[in-house]
C-alpha positions in Angstrom: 24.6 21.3 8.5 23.4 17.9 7.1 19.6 17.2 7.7 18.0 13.8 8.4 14.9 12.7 7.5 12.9 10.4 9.2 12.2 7.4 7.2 9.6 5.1 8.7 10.1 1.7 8.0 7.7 -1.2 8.0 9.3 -2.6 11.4 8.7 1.0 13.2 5.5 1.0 11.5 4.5 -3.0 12.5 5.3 -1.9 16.3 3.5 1.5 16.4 0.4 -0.5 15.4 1.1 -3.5 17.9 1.0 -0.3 20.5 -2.0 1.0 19.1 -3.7 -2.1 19.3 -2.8 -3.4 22.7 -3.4 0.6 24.1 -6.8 0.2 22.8 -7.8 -3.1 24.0 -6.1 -2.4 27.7 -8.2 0.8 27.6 -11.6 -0.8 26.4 -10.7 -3.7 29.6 -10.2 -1.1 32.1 -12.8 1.4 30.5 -15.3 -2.0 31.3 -13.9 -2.7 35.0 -14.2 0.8 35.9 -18.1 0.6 35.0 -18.3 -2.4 37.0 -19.6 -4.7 34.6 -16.2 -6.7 33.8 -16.6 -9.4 31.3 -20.5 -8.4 30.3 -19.4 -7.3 26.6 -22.0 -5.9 24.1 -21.7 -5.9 20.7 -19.9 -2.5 20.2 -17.4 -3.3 22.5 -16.8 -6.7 21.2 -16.4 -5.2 17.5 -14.1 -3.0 19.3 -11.7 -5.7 20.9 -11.8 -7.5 17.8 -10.8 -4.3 16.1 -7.9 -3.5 18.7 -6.8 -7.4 18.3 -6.9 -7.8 14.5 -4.7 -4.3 14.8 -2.4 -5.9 16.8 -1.9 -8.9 14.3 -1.6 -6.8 11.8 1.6 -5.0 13.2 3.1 -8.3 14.0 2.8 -9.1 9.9 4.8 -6.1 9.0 7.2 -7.2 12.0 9.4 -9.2 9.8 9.4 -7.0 6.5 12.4 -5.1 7.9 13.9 -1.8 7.2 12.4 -1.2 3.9 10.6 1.9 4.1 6.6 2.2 4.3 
């Protein structure tokens, strides 16, 4: 029996960051609306969505690198 290994690539590794990043940012929003105070940021949670977005943007760089490995 022949084994495979999982390679990750920079493409599979680009989109599990843009997940990551938009996970967190939809969870900080909704984490904010269910407190009631929706759009009243402090500066935590700003560094936060700035975090979660700059993730995000970093995924999409690695986007177009392709299949070579990670």
């Amino acid at each position: 029996m022949g084994t495979t290994d999982l390679v990750i690539t920079k493409r599979m590794l680009g989109a599990l960051l843009i997940a990551l990043g938009a996970l967190a940012f939809i969870g900080i929003l909704l984490l904010d609306a269910l407190r009631g105070t929706l759009g009243d940021f402090g500066p935590a949670q700003a560094l936060a969505l700035a975090g979660s977005l700059g993730l995000g943007l970093l995924g999409a760089s690695l986007l177009p690198l392709g299949d070579r490995p990670a």
